[in-house]
N, C-alpha and C positions, 0 to 999 in steps of 0.2 A: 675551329673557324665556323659558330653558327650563322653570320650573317653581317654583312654592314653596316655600325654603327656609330652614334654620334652624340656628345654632350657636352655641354658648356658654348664659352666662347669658343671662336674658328676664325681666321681670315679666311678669304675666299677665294685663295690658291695655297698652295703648298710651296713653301721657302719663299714666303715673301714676308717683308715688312707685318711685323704685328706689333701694334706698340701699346702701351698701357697708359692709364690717361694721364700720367705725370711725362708723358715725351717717350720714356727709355722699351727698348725692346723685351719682349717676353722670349724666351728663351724654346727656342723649338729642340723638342726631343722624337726622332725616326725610332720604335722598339720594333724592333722584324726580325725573320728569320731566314736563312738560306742565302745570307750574303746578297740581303735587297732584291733576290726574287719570289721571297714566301710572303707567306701574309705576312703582314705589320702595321703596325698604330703608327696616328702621330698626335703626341702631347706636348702642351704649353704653358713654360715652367714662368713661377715670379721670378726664379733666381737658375743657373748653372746649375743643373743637375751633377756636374762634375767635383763641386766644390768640396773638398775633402780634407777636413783641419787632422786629422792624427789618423794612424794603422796602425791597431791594436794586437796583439801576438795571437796567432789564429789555436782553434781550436780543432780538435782533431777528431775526424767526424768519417772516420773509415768503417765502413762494415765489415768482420770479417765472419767468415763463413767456417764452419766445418768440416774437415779432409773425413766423410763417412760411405766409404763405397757400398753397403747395400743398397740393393733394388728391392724397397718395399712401400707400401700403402702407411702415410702418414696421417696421425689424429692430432691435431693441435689444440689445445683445450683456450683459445683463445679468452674464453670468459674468463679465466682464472688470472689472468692480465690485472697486475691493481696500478689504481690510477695513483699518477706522481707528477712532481714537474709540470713545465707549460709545454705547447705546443711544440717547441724545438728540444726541451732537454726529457720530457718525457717519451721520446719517438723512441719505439724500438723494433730495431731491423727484423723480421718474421725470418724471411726465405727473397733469393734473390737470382740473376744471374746478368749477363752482359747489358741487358737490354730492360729490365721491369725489376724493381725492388717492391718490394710489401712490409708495409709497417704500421705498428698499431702505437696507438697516443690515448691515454684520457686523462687529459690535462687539470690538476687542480692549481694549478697558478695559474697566475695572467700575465701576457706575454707582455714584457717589458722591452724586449728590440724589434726591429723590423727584422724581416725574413725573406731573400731574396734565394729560388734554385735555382743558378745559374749553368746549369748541366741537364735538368729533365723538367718536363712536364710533370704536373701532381693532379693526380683525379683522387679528391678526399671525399671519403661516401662515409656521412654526417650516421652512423648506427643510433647512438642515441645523442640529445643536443639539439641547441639552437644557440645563434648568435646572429653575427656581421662578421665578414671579409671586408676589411680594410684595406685600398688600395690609393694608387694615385687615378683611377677610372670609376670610382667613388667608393660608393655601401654597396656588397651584396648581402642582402639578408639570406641567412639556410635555417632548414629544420631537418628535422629525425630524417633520411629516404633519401635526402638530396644527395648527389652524386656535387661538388663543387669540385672545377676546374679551373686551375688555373697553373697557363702557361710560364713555361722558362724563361727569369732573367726578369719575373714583376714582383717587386718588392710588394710585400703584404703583411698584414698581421691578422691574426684570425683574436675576436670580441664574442665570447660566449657567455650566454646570457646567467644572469643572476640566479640562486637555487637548483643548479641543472646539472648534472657529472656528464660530460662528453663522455661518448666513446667512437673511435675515428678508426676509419682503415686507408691507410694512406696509399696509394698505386702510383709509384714513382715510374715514368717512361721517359727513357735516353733517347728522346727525338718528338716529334709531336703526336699528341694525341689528339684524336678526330671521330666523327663520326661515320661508319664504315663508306667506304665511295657506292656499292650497291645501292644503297640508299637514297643516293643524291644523284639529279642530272648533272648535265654537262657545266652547267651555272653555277651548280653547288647547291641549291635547293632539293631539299627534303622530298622523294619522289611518294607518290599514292599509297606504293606497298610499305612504307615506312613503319616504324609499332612507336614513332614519334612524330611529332612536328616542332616547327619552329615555334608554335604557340607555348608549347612546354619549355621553353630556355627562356630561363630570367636572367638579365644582365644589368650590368651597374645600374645604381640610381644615386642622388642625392651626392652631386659630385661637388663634394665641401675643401676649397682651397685654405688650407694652414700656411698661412702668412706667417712664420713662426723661422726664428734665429736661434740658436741652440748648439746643442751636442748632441744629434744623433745616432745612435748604434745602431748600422744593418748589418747584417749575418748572410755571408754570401756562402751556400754553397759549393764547391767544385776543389776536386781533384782529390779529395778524401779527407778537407779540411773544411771549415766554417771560417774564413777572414773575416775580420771585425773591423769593418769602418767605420768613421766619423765623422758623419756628414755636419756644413753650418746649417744647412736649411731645413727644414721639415722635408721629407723627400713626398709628401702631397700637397705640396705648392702648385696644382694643378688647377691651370681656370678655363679649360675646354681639350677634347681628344675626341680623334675619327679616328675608323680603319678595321681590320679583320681582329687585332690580338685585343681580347682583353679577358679575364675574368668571366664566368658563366657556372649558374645552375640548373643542372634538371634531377627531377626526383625519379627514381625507381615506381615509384607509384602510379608515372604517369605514363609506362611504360606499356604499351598495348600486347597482351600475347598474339604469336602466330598458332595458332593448333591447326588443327588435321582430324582424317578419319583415321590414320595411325597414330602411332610415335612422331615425333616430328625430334629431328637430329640439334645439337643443341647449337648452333650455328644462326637458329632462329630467335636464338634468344639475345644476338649479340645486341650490344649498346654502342661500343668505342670499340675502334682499331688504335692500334699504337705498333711499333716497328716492332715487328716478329712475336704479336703476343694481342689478345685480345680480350675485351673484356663485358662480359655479360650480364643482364638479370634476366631471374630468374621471379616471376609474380605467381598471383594467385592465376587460376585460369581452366578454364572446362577442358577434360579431359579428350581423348581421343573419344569419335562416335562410329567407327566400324560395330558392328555388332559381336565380334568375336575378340575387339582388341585387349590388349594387355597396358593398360596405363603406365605400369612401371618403367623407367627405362631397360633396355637390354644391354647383356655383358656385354662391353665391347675392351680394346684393348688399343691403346693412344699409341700409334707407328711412331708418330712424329711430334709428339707436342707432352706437357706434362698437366695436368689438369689441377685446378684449388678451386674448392667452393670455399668461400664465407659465409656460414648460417646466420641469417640475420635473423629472422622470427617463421614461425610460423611452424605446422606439420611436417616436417622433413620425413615424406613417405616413403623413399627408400632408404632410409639411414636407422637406424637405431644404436640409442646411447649417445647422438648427438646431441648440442644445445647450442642458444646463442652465442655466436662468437666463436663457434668453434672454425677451425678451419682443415679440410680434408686437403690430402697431396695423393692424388696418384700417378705416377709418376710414370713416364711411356714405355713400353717394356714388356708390360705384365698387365694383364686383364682386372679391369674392375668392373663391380656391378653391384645390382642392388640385396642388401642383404638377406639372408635366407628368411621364408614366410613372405615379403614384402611383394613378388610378384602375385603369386595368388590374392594376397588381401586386396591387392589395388584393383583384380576385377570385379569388372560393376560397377565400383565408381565413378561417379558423375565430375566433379572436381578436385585441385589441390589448392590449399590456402598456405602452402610455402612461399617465403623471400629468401631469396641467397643472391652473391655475386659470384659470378667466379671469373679465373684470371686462367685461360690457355697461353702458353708459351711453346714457342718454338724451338725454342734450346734448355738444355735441362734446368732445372733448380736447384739451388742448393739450399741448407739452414741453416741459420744461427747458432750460435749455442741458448741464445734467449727463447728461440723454437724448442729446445731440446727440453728446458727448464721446464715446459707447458706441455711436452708429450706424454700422450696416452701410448705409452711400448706398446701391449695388448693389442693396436689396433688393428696389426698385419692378420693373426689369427679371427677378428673379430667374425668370419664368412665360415666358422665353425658350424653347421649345424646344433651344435649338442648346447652353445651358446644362447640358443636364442628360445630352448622349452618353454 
């Protein structure tokens, strides 16, 4: 929910008369959440948004996870990830649990159906790539950094751009995702201490009505299936939409650090809340200026939460042996921290030119076997000493 918005045609009250210049009515559509007291749109259709000529045998779009009770420190060699498929048949489930799925896509076809989540929110953080988000609330154009969200139950297609290999980290949340409430006053506006503002969210533009009759395919997901419908209309037969829900970009780039004369806890790095899980970057940014401090982070050990970074570019100073794409699990329980040597090198220094995201949860995680295919075993012992002469 960045803010208030509005494009296209509008009457000028809500559930009234809106007619199109041939006499007949434009078809109002309410998208909300929370049983019409969360936010929500309202868009206006050529045709019945309902109109549906055939229901195609669904597809079966269940993740399942691995029964593997260690309690260990996961390396997930994400880079090694080869791209296949489009946007929906090349997704593959990382690590998950009740509340936050993870999944990575680098799409070399183009997506031929529309694509509605009708179960979670999806925060798609654009690794490498550019294109359009296609919706019925217009064009969002994204590049490499962008973080693209967009809520549950809005048909899309993602349009990436010509000569370019995506690679996408997909953060599916079972409820909505937002910008943390500390952040924001009582209005909902972005307060002073913020490491964002409302200037940094790009939203729809270029909202182009398909006046178009056909066979359309959308791809609804929910309940561990993909149902395949078939719509007559173009389903962005859209000639104007206000309200809270739509589509939104902001880049990691434009993310401001908090630092300190210490360490600062990683909490300050958050970006998005989402129900029982949170999600961060992590920028380039000047070090701590105590005169005595330790830039590295310190061991600490997760009570309550399980912790993933995604390496997106850059000096990962307490890490070694990681690279792009990789993704770290450490998991609540057991103490992690920065590799051996890595404390000492970091004093002195002035700054880090590291990006990473990462995704804290509340409830455990669990993996794939597709996370399993991409694991570095090695990784539990990697706090060897004798490893890193």
């Amino acid at each position: 929910m960045p803010f208030y918005y509005r494009l296209g045609d509008l009457p000028s009250k809500r559930h009234v008369q809106f007619r199109k210049p041939d006499g007949t009515l434009y078809q109002e559509e309410v998208i909300g959440a929370e049983g019409f007291s969360g936010i929500s749109s309202i868009a206006y259709h050529l045709y019945p948004p309902t109109l549906v000529d055939a229901v195609l045998p669904p597809l079966v779009a269940k993740v399942e996870y691995i029964d593997d009770p260690a309690l260990k420190h996961r390396h997930i060699k994400g880079h090694d990830f080869q791209p296949h498929g489009d946007y929906l048949t090349g997704r593959e489930y990382i690590m998950g649990n009740t509340d936050v799925r993870l999944a990575l896509a680098a799409p070399t076809e183009e997506m031929k159906v529309f694509y509605r989540n009708a179960e979670a929110d999806e925060v798609v953080f654009v690794h490498e790539g550019s294109g359009v988000l296609e919706s019925m609330f217009g064009k969002l154009a994204f590049k490499t950094g962008d973080y693209v969200h967009i809520p549950r139950t809005i048909t899309h297609r993602f349009l990436f751009d010509a000569g370019t290999q995506p690679r996408l980290l997909i953060i599916e949340g079972f409820g909505e995702i937002n910008f943390p409430r500390r952040y924001r006053n009582k209005f909902g506006q972005l307060l002073e201490h913020s490491p964002f503002c409302e200037r940094d969210i790009r939203v729809p533009k270029d909202l182009v009505c398909h006046d178009k009759t056909g066979a359309f395919e959308v791809q609804i997901r929910k309940n561990g299936f993909l149902s395949r419908l078939i719509y007559r209309y173009h389903p962005f037969d859209v000639v104007g939409w206000d309200g809270y829900m739509y589509p939104y970009a902001t880049s990691i780039r434009d993310f401001e650090p908090i630092t300190g004369r210490i360490h600062q806890p990683p909490p300050v790095h958050q970006h998005f809340e989402g129900h029982h899980f949170v999600i961060c970057s992590f920028v380039p940014r000047l070090f701590d200026y105590h005169p005595e401090a330790i830039p590295a982070p310190y061991n600490h050990s997760n009570i309550d939460s399980d912790e993933v970074l995604f390496y997106v570019d850059g000096d990962f100073m307490s890490r070694r042996g990681i690279n792009r794409g990789s993704f770290t699990l450490h998991p609540g329980g057991i103490a992690h921290g920065p590799h051996p040597g890595t404390i000492e090198a970091s004093i002195g220094k002035k700054e880090t030119r590291e990006w990473a995201v990462m995704v804290d949860t509340f409830r455990p995680l669990r993996l794939t076997k597709a996370a399993l295919l991409l694991e570095d075993s090695a990784y539990m012992l990697s706090w060897q000493p004798e490893r890193h002469v």
